[in-house]
N, C-alpha and C positions, 0 to 999 in steps of 0.2 A: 791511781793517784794517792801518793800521802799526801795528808791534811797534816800540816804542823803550825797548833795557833800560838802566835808570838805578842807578846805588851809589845805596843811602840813605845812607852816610854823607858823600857829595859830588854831588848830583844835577847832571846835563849841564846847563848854562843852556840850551845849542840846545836840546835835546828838550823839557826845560820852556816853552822859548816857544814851539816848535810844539805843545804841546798846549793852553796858555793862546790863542794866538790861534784854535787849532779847538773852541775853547767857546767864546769869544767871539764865531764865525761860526755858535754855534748846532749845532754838531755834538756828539756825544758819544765824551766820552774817560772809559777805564776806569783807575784809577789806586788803590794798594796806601793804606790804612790802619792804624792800628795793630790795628785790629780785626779786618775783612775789606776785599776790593778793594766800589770801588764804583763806580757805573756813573753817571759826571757830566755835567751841565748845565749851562748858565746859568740860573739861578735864577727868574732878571726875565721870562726871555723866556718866554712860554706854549707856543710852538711848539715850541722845542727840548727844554722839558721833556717836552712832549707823545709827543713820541720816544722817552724813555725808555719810558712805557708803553709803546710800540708795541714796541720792544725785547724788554721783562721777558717781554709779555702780562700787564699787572699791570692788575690792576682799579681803576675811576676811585676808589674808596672807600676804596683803602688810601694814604694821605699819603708823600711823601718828606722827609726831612731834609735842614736848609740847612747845608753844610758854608762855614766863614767863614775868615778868618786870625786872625782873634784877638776882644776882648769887643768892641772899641770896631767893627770891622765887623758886628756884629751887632745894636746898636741900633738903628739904620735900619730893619732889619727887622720891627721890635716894638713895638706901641704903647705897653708898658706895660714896664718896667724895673724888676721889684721888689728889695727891698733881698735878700731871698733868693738873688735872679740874682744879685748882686753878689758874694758871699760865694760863693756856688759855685763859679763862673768864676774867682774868686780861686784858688780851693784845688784844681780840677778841671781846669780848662782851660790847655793843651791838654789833653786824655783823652779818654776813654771813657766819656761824661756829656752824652747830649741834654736839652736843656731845653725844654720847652711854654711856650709865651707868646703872651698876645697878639697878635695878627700887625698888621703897619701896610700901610697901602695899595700900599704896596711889592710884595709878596708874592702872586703870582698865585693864583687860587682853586686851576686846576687842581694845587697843589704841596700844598695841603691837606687836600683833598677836599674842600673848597667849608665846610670849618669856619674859623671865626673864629680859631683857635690852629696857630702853626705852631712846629716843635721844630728847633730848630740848635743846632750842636755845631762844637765849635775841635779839628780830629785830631791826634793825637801823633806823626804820622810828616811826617819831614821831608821827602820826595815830595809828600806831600798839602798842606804848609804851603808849598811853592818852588810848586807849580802854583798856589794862592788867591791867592799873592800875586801871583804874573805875572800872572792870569786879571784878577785887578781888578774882579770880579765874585762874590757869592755862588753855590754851587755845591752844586744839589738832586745827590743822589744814593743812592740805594738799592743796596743791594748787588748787584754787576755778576753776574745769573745771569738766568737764567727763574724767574717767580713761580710760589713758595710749594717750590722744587725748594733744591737743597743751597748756600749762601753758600760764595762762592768767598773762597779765603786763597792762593792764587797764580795767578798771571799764564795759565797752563794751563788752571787752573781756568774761566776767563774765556773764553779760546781756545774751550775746547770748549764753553761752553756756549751764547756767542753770538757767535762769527764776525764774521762779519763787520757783522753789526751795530752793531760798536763802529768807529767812526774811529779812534781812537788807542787804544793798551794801552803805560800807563808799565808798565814791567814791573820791579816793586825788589824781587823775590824773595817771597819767606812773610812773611805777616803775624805780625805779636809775639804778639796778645791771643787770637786765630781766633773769638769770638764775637762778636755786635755790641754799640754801647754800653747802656747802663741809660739809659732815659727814663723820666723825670721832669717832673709837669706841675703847673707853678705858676700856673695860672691862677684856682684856685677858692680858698675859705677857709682850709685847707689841704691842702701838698702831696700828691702823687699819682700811686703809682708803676705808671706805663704798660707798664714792661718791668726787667724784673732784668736783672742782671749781672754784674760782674768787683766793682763797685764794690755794695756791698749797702748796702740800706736803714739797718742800724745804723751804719753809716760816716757815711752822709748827713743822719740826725736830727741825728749830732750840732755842724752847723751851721744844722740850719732847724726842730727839732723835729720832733714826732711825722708820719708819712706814715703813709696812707691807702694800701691796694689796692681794685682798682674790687667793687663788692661783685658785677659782674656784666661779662662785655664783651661788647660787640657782638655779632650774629651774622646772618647773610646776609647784603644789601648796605646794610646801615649803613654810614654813615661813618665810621672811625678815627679816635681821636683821634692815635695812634700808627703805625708801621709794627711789627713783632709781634705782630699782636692775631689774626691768622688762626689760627682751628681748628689745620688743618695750614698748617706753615710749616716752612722751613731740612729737607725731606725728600729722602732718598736715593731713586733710582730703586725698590730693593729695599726689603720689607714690613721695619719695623724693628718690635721688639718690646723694650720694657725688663722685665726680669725680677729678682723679688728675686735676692741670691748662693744663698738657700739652696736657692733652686729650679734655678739654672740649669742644673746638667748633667742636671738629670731632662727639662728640656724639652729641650734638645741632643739625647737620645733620639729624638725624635720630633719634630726639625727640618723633617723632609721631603726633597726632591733635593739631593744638592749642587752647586756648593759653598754652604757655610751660613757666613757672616761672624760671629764672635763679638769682643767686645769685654769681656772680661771685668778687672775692676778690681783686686780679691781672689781669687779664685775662681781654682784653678790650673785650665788647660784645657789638653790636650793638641792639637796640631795633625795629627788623623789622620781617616779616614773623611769625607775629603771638608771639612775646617773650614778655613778661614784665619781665624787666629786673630789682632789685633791688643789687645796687652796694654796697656790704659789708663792713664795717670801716677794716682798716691795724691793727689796735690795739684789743688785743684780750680782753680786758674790753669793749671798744667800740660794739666790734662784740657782745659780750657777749649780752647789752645792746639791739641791733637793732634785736636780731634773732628771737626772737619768732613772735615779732609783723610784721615782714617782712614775715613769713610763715602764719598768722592769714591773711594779706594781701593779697599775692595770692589765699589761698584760697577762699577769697571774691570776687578774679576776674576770678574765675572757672575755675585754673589751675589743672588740672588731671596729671600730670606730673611737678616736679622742679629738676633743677637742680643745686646742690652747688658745687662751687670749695672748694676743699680741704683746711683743715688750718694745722698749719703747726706743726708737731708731738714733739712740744717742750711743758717744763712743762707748760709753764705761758696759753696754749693752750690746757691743758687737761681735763677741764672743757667743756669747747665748743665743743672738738673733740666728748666727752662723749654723748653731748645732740645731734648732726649730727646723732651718730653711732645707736645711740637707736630709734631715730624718721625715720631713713632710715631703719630698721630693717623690714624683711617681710619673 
């Protein structure tokens, strides 16, 4: 793996073109978003993306996301361009906002799951926008870890998880947002929301109308229409457990060995008998921001057990609840 670290607020052109020309050659480079890092490709090419699975160990059924420069590199991609995409992309993009669309003959099966619908997104960080636009090329990428294991938000994160695996790591420090975008699938009569977020569904009605949740999702090896749609997903090594506040320190009690990672939001917890206690931000962009790397953390201090207090079951907190619910899944 090279490591080449770049400022986000002036990114090296050398480094950007050597990582734009090792995705172009089909190689995979791991590179910081505003969300989390992600683990990229050439889009077009089936073999390079092909890599990535081989990479994650990501199963052929879960889809990756085409990361672009902007709307107008993304219609190629799409056979269908509805007036909704329009207005989105207007108001969203760059952000934190995949969109499902009809896919165009462009778009290889493998980068879908072999569905008709592929989901691309414009990123808000200007690392990821200086490499799309040198690359010249659309750029599949899933978050740069091993599948269904903890979404990396810094360049370490990455290090440890896949090695050398990766041919290049821009390395632009901590990600802004730490969870990944809200997908959003415009392909059917109306919208349909595949994945929550930063950006919530009442945000989003009110330029395309009422959205839909699936009334069920997939399970085994279906197809995704999405990437988040696994059982468990975004998981720490250690058994994670979300607990109301008003129960948490009765089960702390009877934690088991330590040390026992708590992540308590409200709830004063004291740091004794074996706890490493990581105290959660009130704000759920905040939380958003601190969660992954605060679970990469205990992990590092060979916590076999965590414990989170509950967040709290409003929209602006449906994104976070999502990533809790998926990474405690067992």
């Amino acid at each position: 793996m090279r490591r080449l670290v770049v400022d986000p607020a002036a990114p090296d052109p050398g480094a950007i073109a050597d990582a734009a020309r090792a995705l172009r050659d089909g190689r995979l480079v791991a590179f910081p978003t505003e969300t989390v890092y992600g683990l990229g490709a050439n889009a077009l090419d089936p073999l390079a993306v092909e890599r990535i699975y081989q990479a994650k160990g990501r199963p052929a059924y879960n889809p990756v996301i085409l990361h672009v420069a902007d709307a107008a590199a993304a219609r190629p991609l799409v056979a269908d361009w509805p007036d909704a995409a329009e207005r989105l992309a207007a108001r969203y993009w760059p952000g934190p906002l995949t969109l499902v669309l009809t896919r165009s003959a462009l778009v290889p099966d493998i980068a879908t799951a072999g569905l008709p619908a592929v989901g691309i997104r414009v990123p808000a960080h200007p690392v990821a926008l200086a490499l799309l636009a040198a690359a010249g090329v659309p750029v599949a990428a899933p978050s740069a870890n091993r599948s269904t294991e903890l979404s990396p938000t810094s360049a370490d994160h990455v290090a440890r998880a896949l090695g050398d695996r990766v041919d290049v790591l821009l390395d632009g420090g901590d990600t802004m947002l730490g969870i990944e975008s809200t997908v959003l699938d415009l392909t059917g009569a109306r919208p349909l929301l595949l994945r929550p977020g930063l950006l919530t569904r009442e945000e989003l009605e009110l330029l395309v109308g009422p959205i839909d949740v699936p009334a069920q999702e997939p399970e085994g090896d279906a197809p995704r229409r999405a990437p988040g749609q696994l059982e468990r997903h975004y998981a720490p090594r250690a058994v994670l457990e979300v607990v109301p506040a008003a129960e948490l320190l009765e089960r702390l009690r009877g934690a088991g060995d330590p040390p026992v990672g708590v992540l308590p939001r409200t709830v004063h917890v004291g740091a004794q008998d074996g706890r490493v206690v990581i105290r959660m931000p009130a704000s759920p962009r905040l939380y958003a921001r601190r969660l992954y790397a605060a679970l990469h953390e205990l992990d590092g201090q060979g916590c076999r057990r965590i414990l989170a207090e509950a967040v709290p079951a409003v929209p602006e907190w449906e994104g976070v609840q999502d990533r809790l619910a998926r990474a405690s899944h067992r």
